[in-house]
MARBA-3410 file (N, C-alpha, C, O; in Angstrom, 1 decimal):
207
-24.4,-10.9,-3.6,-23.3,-11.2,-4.5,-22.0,-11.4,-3.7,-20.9,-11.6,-4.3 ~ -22.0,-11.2,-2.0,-21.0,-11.6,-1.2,-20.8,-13.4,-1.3,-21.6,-14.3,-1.4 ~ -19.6,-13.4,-1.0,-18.4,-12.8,-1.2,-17.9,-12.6,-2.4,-18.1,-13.6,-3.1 ~ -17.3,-11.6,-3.0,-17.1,-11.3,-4.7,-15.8,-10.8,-4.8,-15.3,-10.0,-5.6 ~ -15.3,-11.4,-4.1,-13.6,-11.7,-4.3,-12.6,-12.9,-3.9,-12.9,-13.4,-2.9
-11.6,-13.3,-4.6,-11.0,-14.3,-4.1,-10.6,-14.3,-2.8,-10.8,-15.4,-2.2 ~ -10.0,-13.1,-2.2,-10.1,-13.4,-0.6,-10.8,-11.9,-0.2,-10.5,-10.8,-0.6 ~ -12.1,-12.1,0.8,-12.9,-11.5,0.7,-12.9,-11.1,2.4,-12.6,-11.9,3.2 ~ -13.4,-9.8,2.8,-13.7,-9.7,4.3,-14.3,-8.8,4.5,-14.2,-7.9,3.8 ~ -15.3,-8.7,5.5,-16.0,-8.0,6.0,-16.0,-6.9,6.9,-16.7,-6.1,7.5
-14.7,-7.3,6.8,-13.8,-6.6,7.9,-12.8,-5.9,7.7,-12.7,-5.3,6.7 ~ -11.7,-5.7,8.8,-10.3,-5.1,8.2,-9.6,-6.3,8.0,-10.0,-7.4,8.5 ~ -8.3,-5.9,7.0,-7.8,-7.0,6.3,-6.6,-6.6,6.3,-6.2,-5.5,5.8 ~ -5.8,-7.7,7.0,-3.8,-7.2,6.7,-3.3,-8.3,6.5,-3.6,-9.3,7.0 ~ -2.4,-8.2,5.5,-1.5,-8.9,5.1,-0.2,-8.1,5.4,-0.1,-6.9,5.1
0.8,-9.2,6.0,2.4,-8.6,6.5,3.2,-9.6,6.9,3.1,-10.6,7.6 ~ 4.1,-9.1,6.1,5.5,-10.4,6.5,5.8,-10.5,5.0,5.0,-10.0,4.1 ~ 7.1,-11.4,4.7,7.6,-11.4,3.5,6.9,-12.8,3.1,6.2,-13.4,3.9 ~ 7.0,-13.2,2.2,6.2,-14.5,1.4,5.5,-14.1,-0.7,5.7,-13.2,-1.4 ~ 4.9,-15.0,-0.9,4.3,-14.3,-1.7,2.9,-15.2,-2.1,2.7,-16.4,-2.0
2.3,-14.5,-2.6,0.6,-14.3,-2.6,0.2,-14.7,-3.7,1.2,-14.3,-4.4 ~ -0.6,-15.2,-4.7,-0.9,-15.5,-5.9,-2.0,-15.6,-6.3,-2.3,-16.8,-6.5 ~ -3.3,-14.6,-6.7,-4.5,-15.1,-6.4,-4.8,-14.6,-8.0,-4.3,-13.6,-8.5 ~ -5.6,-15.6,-8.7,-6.9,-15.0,-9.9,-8.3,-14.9,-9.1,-9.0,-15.7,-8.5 ~ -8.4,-13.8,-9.4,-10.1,-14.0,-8.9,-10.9,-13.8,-10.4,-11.0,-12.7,-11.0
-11.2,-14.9,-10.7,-12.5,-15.0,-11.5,-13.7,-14.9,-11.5,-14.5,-15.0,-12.4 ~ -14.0,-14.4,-10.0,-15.7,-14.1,-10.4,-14.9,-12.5,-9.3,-14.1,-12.5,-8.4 ~ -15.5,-11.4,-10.0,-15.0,-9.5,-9.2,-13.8,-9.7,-9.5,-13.1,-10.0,-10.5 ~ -13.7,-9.4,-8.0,-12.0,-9.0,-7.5,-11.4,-9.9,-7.3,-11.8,-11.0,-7.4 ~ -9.9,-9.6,-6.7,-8.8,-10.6,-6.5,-8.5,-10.7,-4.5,-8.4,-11.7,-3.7
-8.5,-9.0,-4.2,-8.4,-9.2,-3.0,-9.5,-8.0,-2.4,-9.2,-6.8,-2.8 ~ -10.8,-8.1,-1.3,-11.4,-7.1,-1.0,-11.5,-7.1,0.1,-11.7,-8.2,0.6 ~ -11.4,-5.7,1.3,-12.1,-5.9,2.4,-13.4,-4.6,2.7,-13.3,-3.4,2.4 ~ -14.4,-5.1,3.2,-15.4,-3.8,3.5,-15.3,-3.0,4.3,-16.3,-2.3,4.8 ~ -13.9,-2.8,4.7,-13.6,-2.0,5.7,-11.9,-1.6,5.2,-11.6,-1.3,4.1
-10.8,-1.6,6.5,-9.8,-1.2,6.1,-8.8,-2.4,5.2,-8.8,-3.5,5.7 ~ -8.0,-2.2,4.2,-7.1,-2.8,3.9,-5.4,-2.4,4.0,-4.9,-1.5,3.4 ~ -4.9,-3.0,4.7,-3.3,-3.0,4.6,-2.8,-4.2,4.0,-3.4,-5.3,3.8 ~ -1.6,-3.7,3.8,-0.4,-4.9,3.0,1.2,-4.3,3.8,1.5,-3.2,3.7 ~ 1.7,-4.8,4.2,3.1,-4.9,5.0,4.0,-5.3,4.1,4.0,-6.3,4.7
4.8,-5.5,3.0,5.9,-6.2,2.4,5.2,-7.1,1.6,4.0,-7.1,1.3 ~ 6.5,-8.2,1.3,5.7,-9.4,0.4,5.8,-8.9,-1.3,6.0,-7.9,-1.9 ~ 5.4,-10.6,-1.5,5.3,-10.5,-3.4,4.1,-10.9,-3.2,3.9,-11.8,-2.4 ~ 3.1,-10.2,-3.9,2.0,-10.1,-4.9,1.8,-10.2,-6.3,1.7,-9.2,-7.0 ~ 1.5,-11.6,-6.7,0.9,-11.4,-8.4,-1.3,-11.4,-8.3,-1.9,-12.4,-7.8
-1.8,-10.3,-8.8,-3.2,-10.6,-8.5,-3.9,-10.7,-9.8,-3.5,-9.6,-10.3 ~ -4.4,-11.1,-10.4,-4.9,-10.7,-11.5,-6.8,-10.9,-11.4,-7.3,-12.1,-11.1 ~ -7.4,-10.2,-11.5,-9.2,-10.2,-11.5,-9.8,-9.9,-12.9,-9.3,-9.2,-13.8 ~ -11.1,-10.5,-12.8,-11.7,-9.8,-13.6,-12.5,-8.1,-13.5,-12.9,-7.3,-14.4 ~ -12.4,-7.9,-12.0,-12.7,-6.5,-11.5,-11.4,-5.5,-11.3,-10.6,-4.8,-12.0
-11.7,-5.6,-9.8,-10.8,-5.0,-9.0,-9.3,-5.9,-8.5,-9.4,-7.0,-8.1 ~ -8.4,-5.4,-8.5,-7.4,-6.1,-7.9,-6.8,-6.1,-6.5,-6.1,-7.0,-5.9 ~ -7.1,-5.1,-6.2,-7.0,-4.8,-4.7,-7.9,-3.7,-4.4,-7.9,-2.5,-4.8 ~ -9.0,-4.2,-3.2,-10.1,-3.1,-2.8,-10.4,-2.9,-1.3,-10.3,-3.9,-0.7 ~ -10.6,-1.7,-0.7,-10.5,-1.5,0.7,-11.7,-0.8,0.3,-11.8,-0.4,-0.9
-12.8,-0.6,1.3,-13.7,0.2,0.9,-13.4,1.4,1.5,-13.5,2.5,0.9 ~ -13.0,1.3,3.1,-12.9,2.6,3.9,-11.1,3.2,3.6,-10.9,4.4,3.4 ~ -9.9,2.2,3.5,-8.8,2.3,2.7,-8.2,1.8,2.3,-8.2,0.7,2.8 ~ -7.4,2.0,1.3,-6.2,0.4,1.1,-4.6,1.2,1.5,-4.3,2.1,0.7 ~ -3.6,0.8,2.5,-2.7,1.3,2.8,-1.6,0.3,2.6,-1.8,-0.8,3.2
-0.7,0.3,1.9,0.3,-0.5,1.2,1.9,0.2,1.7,2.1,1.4,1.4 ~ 2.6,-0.4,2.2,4.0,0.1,2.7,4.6,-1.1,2.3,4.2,-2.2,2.6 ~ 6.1,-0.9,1.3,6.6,-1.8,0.5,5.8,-2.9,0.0,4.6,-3.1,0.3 ~ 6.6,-3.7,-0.6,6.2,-5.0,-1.2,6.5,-4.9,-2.5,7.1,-3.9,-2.9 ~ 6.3,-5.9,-3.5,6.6,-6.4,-5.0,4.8,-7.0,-4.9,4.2,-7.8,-4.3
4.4,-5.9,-6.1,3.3,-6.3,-6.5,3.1,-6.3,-8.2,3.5,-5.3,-8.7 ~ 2.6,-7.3,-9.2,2.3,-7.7,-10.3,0.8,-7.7,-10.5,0.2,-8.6,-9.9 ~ 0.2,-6.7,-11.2,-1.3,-6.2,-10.4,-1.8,-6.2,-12.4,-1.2,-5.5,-13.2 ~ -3.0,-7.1,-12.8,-3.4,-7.4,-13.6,-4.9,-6.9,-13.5,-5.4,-7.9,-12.9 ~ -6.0,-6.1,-13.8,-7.1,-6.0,-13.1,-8.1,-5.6,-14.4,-7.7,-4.7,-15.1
-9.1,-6.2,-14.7,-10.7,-5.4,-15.5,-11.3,-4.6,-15.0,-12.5,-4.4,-15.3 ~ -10.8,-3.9,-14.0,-11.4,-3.0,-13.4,-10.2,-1.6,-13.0,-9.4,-1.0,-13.8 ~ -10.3,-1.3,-11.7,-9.1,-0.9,-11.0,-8.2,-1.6,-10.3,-8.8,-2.3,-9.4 ~ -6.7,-1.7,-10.3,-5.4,-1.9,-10.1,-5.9,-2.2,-8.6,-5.9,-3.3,-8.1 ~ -6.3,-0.5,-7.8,-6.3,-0.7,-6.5,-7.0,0.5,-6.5,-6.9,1.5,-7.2
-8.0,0.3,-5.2,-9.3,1.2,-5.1,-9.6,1.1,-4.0,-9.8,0.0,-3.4 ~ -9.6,2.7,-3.2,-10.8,2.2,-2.2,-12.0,3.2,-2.5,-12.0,4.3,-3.1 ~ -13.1,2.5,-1.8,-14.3,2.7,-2.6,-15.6,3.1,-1.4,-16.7,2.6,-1.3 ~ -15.2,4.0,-0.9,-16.0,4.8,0.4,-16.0,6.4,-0.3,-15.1,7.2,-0.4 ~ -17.5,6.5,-0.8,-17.5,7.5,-1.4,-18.9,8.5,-0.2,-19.6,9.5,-0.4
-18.9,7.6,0.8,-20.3,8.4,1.6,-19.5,9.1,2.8,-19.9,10.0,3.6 ~ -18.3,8.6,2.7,-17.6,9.4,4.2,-16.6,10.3,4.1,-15.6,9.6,4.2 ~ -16.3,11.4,3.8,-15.0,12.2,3.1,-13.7,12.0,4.1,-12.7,12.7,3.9 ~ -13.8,11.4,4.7,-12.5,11.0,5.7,-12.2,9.5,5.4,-11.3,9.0,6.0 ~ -12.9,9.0,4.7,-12.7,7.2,4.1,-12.6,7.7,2.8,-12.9,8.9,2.3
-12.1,6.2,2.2,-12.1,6.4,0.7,-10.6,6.4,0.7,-10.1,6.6,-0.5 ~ -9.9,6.4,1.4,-8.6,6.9,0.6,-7.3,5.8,0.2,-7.5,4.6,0.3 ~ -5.8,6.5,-0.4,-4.9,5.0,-0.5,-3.9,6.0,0.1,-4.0,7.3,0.1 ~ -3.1,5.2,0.4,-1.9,5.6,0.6,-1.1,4.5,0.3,-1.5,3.4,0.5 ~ 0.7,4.8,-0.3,1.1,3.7,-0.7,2.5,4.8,-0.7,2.7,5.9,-1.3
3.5,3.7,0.4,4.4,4.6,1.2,5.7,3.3,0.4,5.5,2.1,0.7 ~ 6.6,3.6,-0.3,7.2,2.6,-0.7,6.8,1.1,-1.6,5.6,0.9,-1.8 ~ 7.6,0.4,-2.0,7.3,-0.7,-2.8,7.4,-0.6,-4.4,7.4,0.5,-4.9 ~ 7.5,-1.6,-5.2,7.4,-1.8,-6.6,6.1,-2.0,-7.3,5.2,-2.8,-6.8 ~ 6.0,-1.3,-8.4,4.5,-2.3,-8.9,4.7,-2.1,-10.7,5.3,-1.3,-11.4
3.8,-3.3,-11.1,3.7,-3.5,-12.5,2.2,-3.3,-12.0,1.8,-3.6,-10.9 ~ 1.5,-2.7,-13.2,-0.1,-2.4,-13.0,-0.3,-2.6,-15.1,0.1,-2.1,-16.1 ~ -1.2,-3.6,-14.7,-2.1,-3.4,-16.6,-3.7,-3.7,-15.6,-4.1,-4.7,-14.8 ~ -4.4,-2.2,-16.1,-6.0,-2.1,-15.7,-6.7,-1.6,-16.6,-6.3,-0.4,-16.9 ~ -7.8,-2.2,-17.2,-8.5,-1.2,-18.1,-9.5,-0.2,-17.2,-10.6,0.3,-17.6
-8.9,-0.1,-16.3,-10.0,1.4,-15.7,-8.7,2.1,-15.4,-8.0,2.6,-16.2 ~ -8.7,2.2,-13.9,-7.5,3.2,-12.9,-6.9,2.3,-12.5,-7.4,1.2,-12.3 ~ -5.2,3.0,-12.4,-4.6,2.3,-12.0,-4.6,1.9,-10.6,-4.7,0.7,-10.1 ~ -4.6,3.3,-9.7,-4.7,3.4,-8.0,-6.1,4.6,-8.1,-5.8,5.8,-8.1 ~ -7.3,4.4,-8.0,-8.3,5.1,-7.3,-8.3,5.2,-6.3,-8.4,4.1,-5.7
-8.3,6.2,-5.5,-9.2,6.8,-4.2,-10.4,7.7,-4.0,-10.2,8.9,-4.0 ~ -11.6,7.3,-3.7,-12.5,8.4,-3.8,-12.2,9.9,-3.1,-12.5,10.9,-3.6 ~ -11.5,9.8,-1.7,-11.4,10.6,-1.2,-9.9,11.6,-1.4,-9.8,12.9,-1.3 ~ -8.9,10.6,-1.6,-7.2,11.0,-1.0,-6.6,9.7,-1.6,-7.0,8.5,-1.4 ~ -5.5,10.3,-2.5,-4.5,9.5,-2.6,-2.8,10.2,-2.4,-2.4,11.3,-2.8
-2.1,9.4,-1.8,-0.7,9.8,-0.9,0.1,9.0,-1.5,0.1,7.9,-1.0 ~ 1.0,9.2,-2.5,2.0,8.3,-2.6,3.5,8.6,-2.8,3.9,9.6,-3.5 ~ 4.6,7.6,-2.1,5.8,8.3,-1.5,6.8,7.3,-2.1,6.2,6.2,-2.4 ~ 8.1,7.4,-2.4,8.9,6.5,-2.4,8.8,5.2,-3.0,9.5,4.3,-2.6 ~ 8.0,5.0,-3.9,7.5,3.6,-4.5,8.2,4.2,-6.0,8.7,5.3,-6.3
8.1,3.0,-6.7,8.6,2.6,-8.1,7.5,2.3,-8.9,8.0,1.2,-9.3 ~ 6.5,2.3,-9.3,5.3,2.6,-10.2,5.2,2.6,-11.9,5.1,3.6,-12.6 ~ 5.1,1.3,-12.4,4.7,1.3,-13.7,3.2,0.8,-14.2,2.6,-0.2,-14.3 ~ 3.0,2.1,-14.3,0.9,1.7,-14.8,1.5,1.4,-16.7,2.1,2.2,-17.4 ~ 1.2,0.7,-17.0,1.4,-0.5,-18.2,0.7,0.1,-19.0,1.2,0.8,-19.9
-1.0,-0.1,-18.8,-1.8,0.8,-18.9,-3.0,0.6,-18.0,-3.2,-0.3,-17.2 ~ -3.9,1.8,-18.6,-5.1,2.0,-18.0,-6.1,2.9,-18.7,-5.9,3.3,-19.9 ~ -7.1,3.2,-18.1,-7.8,4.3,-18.6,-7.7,5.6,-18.1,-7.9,6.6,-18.7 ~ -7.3,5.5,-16.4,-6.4,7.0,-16.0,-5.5,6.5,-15.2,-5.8,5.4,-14.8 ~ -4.3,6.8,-14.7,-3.7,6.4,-14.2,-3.9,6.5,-12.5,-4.1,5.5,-11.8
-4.0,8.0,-11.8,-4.4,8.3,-10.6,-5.4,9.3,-10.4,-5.6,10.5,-10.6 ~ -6.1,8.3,-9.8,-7.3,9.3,-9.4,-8.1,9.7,-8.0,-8.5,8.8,-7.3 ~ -8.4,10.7,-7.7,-8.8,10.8,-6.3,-9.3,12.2,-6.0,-8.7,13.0,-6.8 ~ -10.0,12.8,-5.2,-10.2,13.9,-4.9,-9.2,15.1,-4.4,-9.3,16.3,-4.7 ~ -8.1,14.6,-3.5,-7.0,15.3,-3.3,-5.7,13.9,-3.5,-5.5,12.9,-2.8
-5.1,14.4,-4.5,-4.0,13.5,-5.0,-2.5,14.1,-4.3,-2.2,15.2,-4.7 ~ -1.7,13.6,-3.6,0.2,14.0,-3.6,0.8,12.9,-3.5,0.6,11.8,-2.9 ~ 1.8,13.5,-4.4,2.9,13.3,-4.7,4.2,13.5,-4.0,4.8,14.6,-4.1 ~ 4.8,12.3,-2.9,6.1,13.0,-2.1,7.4,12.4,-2.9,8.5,12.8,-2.5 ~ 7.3,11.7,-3.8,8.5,11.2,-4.1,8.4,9.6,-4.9,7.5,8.8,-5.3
9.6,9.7,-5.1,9.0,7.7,-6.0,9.7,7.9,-7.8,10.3,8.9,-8.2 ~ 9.4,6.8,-8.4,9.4,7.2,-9.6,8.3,6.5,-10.1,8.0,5.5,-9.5 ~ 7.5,6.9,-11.2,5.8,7.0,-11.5,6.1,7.1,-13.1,6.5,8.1,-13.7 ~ 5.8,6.0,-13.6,5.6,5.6,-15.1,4.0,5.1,-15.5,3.4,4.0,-15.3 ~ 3.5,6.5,-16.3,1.9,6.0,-16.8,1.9,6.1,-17.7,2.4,7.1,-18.3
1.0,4.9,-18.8,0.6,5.3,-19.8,-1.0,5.0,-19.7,-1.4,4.0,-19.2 ~ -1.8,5.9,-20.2,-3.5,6.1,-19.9,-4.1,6.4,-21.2,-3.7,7.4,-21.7 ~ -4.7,6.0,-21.6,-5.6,6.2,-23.1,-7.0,7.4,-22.6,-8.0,7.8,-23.3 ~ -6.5,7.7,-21.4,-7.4,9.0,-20.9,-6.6,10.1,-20.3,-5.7,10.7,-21.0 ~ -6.9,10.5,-18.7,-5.8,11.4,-18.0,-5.1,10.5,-17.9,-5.3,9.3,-18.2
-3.9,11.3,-17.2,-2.5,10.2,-16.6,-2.8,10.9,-15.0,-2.2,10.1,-14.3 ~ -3.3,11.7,-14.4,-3.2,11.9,-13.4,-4.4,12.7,-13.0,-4.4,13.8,-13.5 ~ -6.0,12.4,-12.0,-6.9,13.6,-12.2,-7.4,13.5,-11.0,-7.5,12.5,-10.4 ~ -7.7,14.7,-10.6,-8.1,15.1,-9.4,-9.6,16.0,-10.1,-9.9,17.0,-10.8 ~ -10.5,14.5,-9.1,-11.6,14.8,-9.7,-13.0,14.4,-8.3,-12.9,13.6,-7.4
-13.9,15.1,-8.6,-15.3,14.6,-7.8,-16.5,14.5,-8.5,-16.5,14.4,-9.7 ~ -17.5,14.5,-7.9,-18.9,14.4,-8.3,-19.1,15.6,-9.3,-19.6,15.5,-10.3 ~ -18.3,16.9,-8.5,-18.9,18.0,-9.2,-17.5,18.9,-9.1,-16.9,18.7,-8.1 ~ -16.8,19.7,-10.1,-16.0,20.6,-10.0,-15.7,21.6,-8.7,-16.4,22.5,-8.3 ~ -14.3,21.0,-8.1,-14.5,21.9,-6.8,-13.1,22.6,-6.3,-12.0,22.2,-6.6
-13.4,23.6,-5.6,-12.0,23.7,-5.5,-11.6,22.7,-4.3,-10.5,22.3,-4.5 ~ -12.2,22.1,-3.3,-11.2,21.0,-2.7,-10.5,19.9,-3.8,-9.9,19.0,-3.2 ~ -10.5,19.9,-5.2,-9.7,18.7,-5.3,-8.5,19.6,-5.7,-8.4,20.7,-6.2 ~ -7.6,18.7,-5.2,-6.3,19.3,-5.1,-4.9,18.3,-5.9,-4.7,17.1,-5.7 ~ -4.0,19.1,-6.7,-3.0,17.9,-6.8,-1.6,18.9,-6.4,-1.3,20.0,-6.7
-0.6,17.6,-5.5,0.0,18.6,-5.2,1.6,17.4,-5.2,1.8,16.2,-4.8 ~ 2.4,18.3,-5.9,3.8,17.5,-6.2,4.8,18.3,-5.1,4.8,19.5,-4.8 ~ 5.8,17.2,-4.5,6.7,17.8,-4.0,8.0,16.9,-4.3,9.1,17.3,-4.0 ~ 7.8,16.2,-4.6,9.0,15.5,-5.5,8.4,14.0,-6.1,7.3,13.5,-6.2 ~ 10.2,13.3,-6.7,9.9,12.7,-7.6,9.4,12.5,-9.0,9.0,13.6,-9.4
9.4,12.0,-9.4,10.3,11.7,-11.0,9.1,11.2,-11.9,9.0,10.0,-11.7 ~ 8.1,11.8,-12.8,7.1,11.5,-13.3,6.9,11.9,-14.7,6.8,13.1,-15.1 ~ 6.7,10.2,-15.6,6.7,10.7,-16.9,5.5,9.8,-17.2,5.5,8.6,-17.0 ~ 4.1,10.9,-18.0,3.2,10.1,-18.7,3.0,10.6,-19.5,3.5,11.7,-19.9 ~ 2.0,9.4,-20.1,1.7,9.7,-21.9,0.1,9.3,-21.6,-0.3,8.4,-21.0
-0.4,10.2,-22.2,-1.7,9.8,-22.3,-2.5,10.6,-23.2,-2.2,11.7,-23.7 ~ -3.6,9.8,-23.4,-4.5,10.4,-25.0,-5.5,11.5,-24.2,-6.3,12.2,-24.8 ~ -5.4,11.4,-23.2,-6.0,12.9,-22.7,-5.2,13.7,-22.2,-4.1,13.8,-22.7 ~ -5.9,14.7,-20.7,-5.0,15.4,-19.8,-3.5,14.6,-19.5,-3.5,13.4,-19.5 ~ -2.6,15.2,-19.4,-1.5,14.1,-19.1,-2.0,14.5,-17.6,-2.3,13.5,-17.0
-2.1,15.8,-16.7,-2.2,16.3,-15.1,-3.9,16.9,-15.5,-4.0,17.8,-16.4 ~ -4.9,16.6,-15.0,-5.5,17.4,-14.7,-6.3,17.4,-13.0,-6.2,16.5,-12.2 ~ -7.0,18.7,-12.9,-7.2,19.3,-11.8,-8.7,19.6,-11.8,-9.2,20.0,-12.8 ~ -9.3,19.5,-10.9,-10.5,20.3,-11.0,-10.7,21.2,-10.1,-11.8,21.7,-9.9 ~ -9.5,21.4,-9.5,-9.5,21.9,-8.3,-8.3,22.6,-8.9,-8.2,23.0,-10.1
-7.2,22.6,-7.6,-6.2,23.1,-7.8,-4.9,22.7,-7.9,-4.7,21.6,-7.4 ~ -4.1,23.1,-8.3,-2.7,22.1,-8.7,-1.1,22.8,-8.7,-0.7,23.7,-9.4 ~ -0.4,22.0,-7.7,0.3,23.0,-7.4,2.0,21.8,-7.3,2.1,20.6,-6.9 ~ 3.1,22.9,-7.7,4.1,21.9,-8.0,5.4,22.2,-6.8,5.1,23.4,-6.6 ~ 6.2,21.9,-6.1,7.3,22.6,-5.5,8.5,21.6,-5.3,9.4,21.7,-4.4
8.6,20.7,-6.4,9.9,19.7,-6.5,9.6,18.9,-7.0,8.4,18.8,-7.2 ~ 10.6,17.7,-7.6,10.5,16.5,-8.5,10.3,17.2,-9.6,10.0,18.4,-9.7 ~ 10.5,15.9,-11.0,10.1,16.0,-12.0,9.3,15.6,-12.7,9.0,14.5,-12.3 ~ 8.5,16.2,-14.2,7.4,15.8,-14.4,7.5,16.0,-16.3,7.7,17.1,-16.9 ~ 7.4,15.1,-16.7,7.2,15.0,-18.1,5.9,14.1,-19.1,5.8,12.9,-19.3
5.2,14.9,-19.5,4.1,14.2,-20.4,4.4,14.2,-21.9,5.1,15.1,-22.4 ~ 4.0,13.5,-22.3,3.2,13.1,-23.4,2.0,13.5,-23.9,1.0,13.4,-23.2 ~ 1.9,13.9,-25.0,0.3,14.1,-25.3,-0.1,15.5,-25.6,0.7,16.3,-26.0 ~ -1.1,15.7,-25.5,-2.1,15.0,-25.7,-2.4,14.5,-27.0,-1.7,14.9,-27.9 ~ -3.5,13.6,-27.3,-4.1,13.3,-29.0,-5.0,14.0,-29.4,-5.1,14.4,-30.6
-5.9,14.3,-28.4,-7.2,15.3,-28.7,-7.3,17.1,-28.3,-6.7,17.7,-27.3 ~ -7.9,17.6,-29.1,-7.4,19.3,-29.3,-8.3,20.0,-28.1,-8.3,21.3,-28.0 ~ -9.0,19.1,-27.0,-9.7,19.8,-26.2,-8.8,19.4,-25.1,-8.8,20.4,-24.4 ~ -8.0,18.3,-24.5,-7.1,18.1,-23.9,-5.6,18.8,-24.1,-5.2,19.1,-25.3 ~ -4.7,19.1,-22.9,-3.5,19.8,-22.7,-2.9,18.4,-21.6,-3.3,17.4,-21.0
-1.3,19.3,-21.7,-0.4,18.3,-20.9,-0.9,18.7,-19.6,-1.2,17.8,-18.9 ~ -1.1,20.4,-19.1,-1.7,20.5,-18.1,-3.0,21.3,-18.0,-3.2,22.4,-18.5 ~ -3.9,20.7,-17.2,-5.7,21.7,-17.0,-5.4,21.3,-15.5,-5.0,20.3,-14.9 ~ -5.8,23.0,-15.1,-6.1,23.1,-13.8,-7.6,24.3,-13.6,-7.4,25.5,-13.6 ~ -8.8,23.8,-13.4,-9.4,24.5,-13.2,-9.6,25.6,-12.3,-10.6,26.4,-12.4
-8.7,25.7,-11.3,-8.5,27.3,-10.3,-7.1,27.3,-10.4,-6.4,26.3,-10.4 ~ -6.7,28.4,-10.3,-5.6,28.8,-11.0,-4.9,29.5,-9.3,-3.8,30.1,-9.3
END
C-alpha cells in the first residue's frame, strides 16, 4: 500500500524555510515519513483522508502556520515497538486542527512549548504515554478526553505534567486524564465537562 501519502518517504523528512505547502491527500495521509519527521517554519494547509502529518520514529515541528484538516490524526508519530521513538514535539508555531481521531498523538512522548493551538475538534485532543506541557496557549474541544496519558495497559510511567501556559477544554469525557500520574506546577487550566457520570474534569490513576 506504499506509498500512502501525498508526499511520502522512507526516510527522514524535513521541511524548512518560509513558503507555503498545500497538499490533499486522497488516498491515507497528507504528509508521511517512515522514519524521522521535521518542519522548520512555513505555511501549511493539509487536509487527508487519514493522517495529516505522520513520522513514524517522530514528528518535530518548531514554528510555522499550519491549517491541519485530517480523518484520522492531526499529527502522529506512530513507533509503538521502540519506547524511545514514537514521539512529537512541537516547540512554537500556530495551528487550526479539525480531526475525527487525535489531534497531536504520540505513542511514546509528547512535548509542547510556546505554540498557539486550536483543536476545532477531535475525538481526544492529546495523547501520548508521557504528555508536557511548557507553555503556549491550547484550545480543545474532544467529544472524548481533552488530554490522556495513556498505554497499552495502565501504568505508572504515563505521566502528564504542566508547567505553564494557558489551557481551556471541553470535552464529553475526561477533560485531563492520566493513567499514570499527573502533576501541575504553573499555567492555567480550565475544562468543561464532563457529559457522562463516569467521566470527571480530572482522573488521575496514581495519586
Amino acid at each position: 500500500d506504499e506509498p500512502n501519502a501525498a508526499i511520502f518517504s522512507k526516510d527522514d523528512l524535513t521541511f524548512d524555510g518560509a513558503g507555503t505547502l498545500v497538499v490533499c491527500g486522497n488516498f491515507a495521509d497528507a504528509v508521511r515519513s517512515k522514519d524521522d519527521l521535521a518542519i522548520v517554519d512555513g505555511v501549511y494547509e493539509l487536509t487527508a483522508v487519514k493522517d495529516a502529518i505522520q513520522g513514524k520514529d517522530s514528528v518535530c515541528i518548531i514554528g510555522g502556520n499550519f491549517i491541519l484538516k485530517s480523518g484520522g490524526d492531526a499529527i502522529k508519530a506512530s513507533n509503538d515497538a521502540d519506547e524511545n521513538k514514537g514521539y512529537v514535539v512541537i516547540d512554537g508555531g500556530t495551528f487550526s486542527v479539525q480531526a475525527e481521531d487525535d489531534g497531536v498523538h504520540g505513542e511514546s512522548g509528547l512535548l509542547i512549548q510556546d505554540c498557539k493551538m486550536d483543536i476545532l475538534r477531535c475525538y481526544e485532543g492529546l495523547e501520548a504515554k508521557t504528555i508536557e506541557i511548557n507553555g503556549g496557549e491550547i484550545e480543545i474541544v474532544a467529544t472524548d478526553d481533552g488530554i490522556n496519558a495513556a498505554y497499552s495497559t495502565p501504568e505508572e510511567n504515563c505521566n502528564i505534567g504542566i508547567t505553564g501556559g494557558k489551557l481551556n477544554i471541553t470535552a464529553a469525557g475526561d477533560g485531563i486524564d492520566s493513567n499514570g500520574n499527573l502533576y501541575m506546577s504553573g499555567g492555567e487550566v480550565y475544562v468543561n465537562g464532563a457529559s457522562r457520570g463516569a467521566d470527571s474534569a480530572l482522573d488521575c490513576d496514581i495519586e
